[in-house]
TORKOL-4160 file (C-alpha; in steps of 0.2 Angstrom, whole numbers, padded with zeros to 4 digits, m for minus):
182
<pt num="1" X="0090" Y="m0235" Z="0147"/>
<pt num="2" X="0080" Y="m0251" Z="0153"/>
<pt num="3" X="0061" Y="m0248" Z="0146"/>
<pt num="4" X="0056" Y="m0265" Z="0151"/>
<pt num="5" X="0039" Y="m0265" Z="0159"/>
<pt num="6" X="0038" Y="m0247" Z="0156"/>
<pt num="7" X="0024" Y="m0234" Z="0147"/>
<pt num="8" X="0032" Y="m0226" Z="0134"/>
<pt num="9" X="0025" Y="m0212" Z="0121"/>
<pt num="10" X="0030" Y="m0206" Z="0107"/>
<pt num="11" X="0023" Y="m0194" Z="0096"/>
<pt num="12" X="0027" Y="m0193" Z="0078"/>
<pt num="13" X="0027" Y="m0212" Z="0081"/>
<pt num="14" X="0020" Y="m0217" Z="0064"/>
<pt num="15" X="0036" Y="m0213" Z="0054"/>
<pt num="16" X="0053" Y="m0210" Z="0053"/>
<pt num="17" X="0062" Y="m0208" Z="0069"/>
<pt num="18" X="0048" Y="m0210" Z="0082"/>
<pt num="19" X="0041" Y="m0226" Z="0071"/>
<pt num="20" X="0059" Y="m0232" Z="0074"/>
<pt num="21" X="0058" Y="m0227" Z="0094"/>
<pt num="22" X="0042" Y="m0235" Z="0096"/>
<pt num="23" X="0049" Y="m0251" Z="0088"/>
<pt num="24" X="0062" Y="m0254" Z="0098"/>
<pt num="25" X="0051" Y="m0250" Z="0113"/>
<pt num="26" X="0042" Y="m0264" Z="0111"/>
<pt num="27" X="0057" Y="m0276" Z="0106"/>
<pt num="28" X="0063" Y="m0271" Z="0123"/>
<pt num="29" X="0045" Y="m0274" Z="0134"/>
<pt num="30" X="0040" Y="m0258" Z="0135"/>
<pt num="31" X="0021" Y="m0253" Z="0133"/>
<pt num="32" X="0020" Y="m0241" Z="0116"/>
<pt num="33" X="0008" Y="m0229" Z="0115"/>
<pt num="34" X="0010" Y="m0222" Z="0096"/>
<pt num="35" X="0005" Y="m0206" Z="0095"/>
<pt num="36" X="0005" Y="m0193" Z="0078"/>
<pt num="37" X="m0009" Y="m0184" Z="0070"/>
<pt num="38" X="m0016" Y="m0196" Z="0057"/>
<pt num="39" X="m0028" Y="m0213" Z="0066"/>
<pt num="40" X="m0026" Y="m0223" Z="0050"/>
<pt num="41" X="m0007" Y="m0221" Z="0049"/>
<pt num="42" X="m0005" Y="m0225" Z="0069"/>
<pt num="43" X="m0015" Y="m0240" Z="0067"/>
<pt num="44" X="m0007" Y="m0247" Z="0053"/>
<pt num="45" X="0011" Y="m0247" Z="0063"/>
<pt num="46" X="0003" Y="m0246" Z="0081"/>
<pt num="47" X="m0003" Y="m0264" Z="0079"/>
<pt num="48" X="0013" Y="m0275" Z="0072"/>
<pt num="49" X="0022" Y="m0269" Z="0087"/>
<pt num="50" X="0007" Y="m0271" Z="0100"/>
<pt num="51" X="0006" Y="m0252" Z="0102"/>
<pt num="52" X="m0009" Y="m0241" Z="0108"/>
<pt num="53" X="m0012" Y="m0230" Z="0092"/>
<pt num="54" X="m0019" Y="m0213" Z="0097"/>
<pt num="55" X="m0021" Y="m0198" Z="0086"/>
<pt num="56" X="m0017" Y="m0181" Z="0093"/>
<pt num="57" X="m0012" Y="m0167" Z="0085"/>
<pt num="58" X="0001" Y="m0162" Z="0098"/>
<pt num="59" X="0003" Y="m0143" Z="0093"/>
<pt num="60" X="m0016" Y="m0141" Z="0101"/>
<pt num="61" X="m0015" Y="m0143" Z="0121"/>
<pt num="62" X="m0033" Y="m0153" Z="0122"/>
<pt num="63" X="m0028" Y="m0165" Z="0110"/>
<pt num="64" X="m0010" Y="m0166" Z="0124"/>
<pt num="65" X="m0021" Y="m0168" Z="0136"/>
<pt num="66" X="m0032" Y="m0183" Z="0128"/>
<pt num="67" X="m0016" Y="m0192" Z="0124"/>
<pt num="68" X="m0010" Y="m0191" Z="0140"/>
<pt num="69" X="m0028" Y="m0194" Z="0148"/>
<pt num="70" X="m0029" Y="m0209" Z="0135"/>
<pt num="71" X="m0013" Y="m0217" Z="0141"/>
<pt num="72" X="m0017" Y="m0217" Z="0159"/>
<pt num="73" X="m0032" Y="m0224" Z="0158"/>
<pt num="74" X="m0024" Y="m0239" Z="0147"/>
<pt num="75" X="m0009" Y="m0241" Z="0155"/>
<pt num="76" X="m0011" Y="m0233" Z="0172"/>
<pt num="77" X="0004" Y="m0218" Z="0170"/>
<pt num="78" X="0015" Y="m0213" Z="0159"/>
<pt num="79" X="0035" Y="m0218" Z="0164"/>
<pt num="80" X="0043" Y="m0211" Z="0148"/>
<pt num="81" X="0036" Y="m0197" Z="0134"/>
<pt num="82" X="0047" Y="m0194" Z="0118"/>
<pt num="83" X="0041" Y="m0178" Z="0113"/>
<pt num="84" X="0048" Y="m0182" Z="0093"/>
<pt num="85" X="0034" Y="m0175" Z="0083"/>
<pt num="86" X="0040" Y="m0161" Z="0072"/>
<pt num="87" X="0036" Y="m0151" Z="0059"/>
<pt num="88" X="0045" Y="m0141" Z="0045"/>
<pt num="89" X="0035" Y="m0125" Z="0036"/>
<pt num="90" X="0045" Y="m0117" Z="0020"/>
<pt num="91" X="0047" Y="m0099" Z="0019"/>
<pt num="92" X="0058" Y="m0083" Z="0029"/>
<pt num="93" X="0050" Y="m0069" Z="0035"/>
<pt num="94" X="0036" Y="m0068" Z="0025"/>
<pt num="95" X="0029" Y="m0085" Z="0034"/>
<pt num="96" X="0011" Y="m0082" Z="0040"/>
<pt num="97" X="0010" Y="m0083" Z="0058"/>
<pt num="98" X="m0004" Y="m0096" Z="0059"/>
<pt num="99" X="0011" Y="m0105" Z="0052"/>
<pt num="100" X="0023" Y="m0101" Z="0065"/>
<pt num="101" X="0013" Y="m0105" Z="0079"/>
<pt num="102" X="0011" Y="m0123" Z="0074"/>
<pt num="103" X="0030" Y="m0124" Z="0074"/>
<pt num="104" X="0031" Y="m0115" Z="0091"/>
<pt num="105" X="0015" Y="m0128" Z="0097"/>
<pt num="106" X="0024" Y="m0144" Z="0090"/>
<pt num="107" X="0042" Y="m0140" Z="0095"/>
<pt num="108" X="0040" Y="m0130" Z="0111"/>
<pt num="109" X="0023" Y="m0129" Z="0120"/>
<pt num="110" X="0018" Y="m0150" Z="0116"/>
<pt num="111" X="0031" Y="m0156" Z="0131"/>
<pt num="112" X="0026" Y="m0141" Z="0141"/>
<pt num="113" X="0007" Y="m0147" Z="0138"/>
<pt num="114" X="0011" Y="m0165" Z="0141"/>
<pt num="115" X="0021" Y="m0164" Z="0157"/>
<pt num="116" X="0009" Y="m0154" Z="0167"/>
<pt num="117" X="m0003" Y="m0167" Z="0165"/>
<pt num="118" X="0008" Y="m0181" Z="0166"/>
<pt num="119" X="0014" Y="m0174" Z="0184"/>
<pt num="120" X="m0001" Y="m0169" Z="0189"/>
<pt num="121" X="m0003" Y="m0174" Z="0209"/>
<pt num="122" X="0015" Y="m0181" Z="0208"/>
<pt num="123" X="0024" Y="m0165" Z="0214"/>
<pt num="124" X="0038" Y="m0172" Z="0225"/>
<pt num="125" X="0037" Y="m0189" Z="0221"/>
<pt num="126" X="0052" Y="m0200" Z="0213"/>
<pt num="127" X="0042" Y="m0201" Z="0198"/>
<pt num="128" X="0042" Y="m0181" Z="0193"/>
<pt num="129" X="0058" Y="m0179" Z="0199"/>
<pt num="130" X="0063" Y="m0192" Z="0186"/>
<pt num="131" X="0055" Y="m0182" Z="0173"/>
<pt num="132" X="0067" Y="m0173" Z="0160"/>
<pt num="133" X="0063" Y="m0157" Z="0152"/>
<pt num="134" X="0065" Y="m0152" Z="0135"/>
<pt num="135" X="0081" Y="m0143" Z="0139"/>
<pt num="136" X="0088" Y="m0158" Z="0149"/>
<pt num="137" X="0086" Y="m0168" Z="0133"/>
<pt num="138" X="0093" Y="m0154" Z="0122"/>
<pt num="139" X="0108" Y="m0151" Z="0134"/>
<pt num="140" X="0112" Y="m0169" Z="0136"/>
<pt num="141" X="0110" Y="m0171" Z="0116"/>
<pt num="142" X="0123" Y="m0157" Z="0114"/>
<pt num="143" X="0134" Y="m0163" Z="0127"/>
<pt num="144" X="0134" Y="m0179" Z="0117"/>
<pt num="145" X="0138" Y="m0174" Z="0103"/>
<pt num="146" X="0151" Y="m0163" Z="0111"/>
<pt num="147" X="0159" Y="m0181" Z="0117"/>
<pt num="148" X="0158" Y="m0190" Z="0101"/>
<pt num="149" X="0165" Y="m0174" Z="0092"/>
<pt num="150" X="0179" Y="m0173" Z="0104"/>
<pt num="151" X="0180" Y="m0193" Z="0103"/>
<pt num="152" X="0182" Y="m0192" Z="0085"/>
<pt num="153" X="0194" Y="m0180" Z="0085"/>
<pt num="154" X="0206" Y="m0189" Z="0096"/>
<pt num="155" X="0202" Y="m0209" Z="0083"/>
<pt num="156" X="0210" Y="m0195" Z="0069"/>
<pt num="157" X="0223" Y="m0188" Z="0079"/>
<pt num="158" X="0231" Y="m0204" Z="0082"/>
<pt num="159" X="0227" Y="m0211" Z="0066"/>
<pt num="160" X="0237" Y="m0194" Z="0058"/>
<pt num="161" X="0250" Y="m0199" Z="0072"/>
<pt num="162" X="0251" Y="m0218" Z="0065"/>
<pt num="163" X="0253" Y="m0210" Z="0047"/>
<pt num="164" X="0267" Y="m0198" Z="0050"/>
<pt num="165" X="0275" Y="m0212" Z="0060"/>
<pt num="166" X="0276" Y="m0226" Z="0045"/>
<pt num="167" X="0279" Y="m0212" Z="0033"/>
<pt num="168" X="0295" Y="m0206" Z="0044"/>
<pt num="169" X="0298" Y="m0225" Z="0046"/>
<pt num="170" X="0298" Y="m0228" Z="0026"/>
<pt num="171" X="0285" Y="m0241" Z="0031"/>
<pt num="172" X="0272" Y="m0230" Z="0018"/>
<pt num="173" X="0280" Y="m0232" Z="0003"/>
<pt num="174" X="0284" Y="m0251" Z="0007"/>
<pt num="175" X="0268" Y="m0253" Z="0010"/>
<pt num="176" X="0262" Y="m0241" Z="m0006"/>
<pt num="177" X="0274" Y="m0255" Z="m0016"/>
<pt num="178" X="0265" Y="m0271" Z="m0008"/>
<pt num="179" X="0248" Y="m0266" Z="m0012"/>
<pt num="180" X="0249" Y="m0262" Z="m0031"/>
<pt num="181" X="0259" Y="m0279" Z="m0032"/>
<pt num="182" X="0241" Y="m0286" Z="m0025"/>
């Protein structure tokens, strides 16, 4: 994917995977907007990568909004979201459930939040039918992984294959033989 001259966000952008996503965005020309829920934490990585920082707590659909509203007004639009932000709570069934709806607001309802805004008025245009939902990105992921699965499969099969060739050659032993003399 070319970001070059685009405007990407990333929220959960001051750590881990997103900090990594917002890096290489800016490596590769994009315009970064480093979103996750601490100010302190977005400046201090927002600002060796030339990155926006903006705090927003992305499980709360005003502070969506204000991201999104703080984008556009720096940047003009929005061209790319990475919805990375996440959180993990402990606990079973006995997890209150103040607690499960800040995973259901983080994981499910922060790229539903964020694409109404970011489409807003664009209905129709190239630019929202360029826009990927959350299940686009998730079936894409498990397709891909389906492929490298699959691909990885086959690297072993026709290394197994190379195997049970030399050994029916008498090529393993020989070859056992030459490496202890190494």
């Amino acid at each position: 994917m070319n970001v070059n001259g685009r405007v990407a966000v990333v929220t959960g952008g001051a750590s881990g995977i997103g900090l990594t996503l917002c890096t290489r965005f800016a490596k590769e020309g994009a315009d970064v907007v480093l979103a996750d829920l601490d100010q302190e934490a977005c400046n201090r990585h927002a600002e060796p990568i030339g990155a926006l920082p903006v705090a927003a707590d992305v499980a709360r659909e005003e502070a969506v909004g204000s991201l999104v509203s703080a984008t556009i007004e720096h940047f003009g639009r929005v061209d790319l979201l990475v919805s990375n932000a996440g959180i993990a709570i402990d606990g079973g069934i006995e997890t209150p459930t103040c607690a499960w709806q800040k995973i259901i607001g983080v994981r499910v309802l922060c790229p539903a939040a964020v694409r109404t805004p970011i489409l807003d008025g664009r209905e129709g245009t190239q630019e929202a039918r360029g826009a990927i939902s959350t299940e686009e990105v998730a079936d894409i992921v498990v397709e891909g992984l389906a492929q490298e699965r699959f691909n990885r499969f086959a690297v072993k099969g026709r290394d197994y294959d190379e195997y049970i060739a030399m050994v029916r050659a008498g090529r393993l032993a020989e070859t056992a033989r030459t490496a202890g003399q190494a």
